[in-house]
C-alpha positions as CSV (number, residue, x, y, z in Angstrom):
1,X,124.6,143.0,54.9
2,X,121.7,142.5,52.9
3,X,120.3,139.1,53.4
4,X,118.5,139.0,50.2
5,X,121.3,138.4,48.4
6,X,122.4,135.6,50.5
7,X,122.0,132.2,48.9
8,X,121.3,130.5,52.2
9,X,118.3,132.8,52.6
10,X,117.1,132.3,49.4
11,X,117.2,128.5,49.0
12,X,115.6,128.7,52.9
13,X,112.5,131.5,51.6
14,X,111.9,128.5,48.7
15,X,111.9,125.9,51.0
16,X,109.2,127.8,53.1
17,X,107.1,128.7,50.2
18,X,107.3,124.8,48.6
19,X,106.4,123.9,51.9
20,X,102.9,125.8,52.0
21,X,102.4,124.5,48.8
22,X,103.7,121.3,49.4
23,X,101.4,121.0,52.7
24,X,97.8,122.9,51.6
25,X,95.7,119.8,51.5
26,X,97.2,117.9,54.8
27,X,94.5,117.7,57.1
28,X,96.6,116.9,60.1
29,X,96.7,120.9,60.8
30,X,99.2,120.1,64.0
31,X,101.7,118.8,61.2
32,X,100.9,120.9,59.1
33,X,101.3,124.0,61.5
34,X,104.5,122.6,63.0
35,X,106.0,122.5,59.6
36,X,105.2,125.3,58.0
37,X,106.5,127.2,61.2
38,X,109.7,125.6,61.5
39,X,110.2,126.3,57.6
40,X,109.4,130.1,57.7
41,X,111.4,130.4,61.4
42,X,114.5,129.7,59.0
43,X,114.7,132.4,56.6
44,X,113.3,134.8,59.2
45,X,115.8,134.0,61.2
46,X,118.4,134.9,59.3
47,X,116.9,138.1,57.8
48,X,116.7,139.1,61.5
49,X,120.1,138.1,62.4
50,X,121.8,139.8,59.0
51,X,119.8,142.4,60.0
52,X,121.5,143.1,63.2
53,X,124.8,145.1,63.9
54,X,126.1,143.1,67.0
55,X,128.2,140.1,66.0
56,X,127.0,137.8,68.5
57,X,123.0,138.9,68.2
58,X,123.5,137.8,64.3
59,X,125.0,134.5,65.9
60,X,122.3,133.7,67.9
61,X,119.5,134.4,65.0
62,X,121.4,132.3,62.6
63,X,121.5,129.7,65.4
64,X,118.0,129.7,65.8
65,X,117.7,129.5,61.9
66,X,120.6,126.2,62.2
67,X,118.2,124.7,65.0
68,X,114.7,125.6,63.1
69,X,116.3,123.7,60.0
70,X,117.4,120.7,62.1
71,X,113.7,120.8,63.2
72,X,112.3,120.7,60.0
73,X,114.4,117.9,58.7
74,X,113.2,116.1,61.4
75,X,109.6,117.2,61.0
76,X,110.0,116.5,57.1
77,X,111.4,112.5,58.2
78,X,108.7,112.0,59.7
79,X,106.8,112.9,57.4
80,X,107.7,111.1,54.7
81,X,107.9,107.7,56.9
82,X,103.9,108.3,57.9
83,X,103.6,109.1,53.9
84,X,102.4,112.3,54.4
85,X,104.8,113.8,51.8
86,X,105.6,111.9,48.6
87,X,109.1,110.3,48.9
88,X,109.7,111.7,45.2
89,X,109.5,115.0,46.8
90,X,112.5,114.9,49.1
91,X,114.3,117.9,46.8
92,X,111.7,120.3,48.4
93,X,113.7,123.1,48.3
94,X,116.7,122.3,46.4
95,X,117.8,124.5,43.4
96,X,116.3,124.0,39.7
């Protein structure tokens, strides 16, 4: 299947690319790091896992995209709470 065309993967790719965006100026490069990682592990993830031919290998990558994205949420709590991301912002990612 070609991920591409998946919606999932390309609300996840915007997300990713908003987040780099989003995070450029932050100077708490920890935060910074751990977020723009988790963001890009999701859409890479499932590239990787449509990519595969075994059933349960494409499970597991889009497992690891489901746990990267629970991580982010997280990562992007916190981040709002400590004001490092503008409340106004919590669409990141959402569709126009």
């Amino acid at each position: 299947m070609n991920f591409e065309k998946l919606d999932v993967w390309k609300l996840s790719a915007q997300l990713s690319s908003e987040l780099y965006l989003e995070l450029k100026d932050l100077k708490d490069y920890g935060s910074k790091d751990q977020m723009t990682r988790s963001g890009l592990s999701v859409p890479s993830n499932i590239a990787e896992g449509m990519s595969r031919e075994n059933v349960a290998e494409r499970k597991r990558f889009l497992n690891i995209a489901y746990g990267s994205a629970a991580e982010l949420k997280t990562q992007l709590w916190i981040g709002m709470k400590i004001n490092y991301i503008d409340k106004v912002k919590e669409n990141l990612g959402s569709q126009p």
